[in-house]
C-alpha positions in Angstrom: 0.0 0.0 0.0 1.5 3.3 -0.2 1.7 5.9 2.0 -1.1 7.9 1.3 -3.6 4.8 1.3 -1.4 3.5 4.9 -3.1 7.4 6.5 -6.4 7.7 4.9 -6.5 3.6 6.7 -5.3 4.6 9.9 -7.8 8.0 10.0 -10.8 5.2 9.0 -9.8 2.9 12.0 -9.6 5.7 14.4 -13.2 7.5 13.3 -14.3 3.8 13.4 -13.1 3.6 17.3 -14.4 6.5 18.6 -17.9 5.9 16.6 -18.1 2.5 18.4 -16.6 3.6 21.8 -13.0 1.4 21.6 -10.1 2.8 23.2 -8.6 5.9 20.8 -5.2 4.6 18.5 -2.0 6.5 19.6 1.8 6.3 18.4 4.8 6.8 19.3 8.4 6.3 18.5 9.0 4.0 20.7 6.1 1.8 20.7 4.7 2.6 17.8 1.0 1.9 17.6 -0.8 1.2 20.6 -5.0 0.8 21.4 -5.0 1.9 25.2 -6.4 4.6 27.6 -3.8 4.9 29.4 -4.0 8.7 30.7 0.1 8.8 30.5 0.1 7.6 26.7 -2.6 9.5 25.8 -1.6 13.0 27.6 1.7 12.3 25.4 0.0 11.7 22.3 -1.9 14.7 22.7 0.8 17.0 23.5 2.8 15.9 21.0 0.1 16.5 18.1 -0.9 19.7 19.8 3.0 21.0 19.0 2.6 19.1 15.7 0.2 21.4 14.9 1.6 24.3 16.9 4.6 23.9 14.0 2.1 24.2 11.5 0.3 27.1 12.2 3.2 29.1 13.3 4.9 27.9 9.6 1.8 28.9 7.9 1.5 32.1 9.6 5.3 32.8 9.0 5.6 31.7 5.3 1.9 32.7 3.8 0.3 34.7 6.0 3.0 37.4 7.6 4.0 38.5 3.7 0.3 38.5 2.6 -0.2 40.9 5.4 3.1 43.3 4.1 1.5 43.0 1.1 -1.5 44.3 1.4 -1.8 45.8 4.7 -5.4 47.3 4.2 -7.0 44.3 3.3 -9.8 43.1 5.4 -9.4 39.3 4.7 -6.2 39.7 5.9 -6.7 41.6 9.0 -9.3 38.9 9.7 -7.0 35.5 8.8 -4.4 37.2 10.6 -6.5 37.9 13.9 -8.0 33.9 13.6 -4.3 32.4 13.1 -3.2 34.6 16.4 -5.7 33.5 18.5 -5.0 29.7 17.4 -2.0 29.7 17.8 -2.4 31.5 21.0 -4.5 28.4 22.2 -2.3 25.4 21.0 0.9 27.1 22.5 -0.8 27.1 26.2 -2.1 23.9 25.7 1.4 22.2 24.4 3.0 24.5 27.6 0.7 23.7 30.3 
């Protein structure tokens, strides 16, 4: 299978979990895959997809949004994405700190 096909499986399976009530799929390096509840495994998964996306946002902000915004400085959809992207970022960085 390739890669694509392996994550579009995996995102099925953990819909498919939570719909039916199982225990939620996690990974990590060094246990790769895991079906648990374990409150440790899963408040590491969490984080760690929480600064996932932290990285993300902060990259999109950085490389799209901040020179759309010096380019046109007056334009509301800016403004607006601009305000949204703050206040997101804002929220995953005290979640991925606390």
């Amino acid at each position: 299978m390739s890669p694509s096909q392996v994550r579009s499986g995996l995102a099925a399976l953990k819909d498919q979990a939570a719909e039916r009530g199982w225990p939620p799929l996690t990974w990590n390096r060094a246990a790769g895959y895991q079906l648990g509840a374990e409150r440790p495994v899963l408040e590491a998964y969490e984080r760690a997809v929480v600064r996932e996306k932290l990285t993300e946002f902060r990259r999109f902000i950085t490389g799209t949004v901040a020179p759309h915004a010096a380019a046109h400085p007056s334009d509301k959809w800016v403004k607006h994405i601009v305000a949204q992207l703050n206040s997101i970022e804002s929220t995953l960085d005290l979640i991925a700190s606390s």
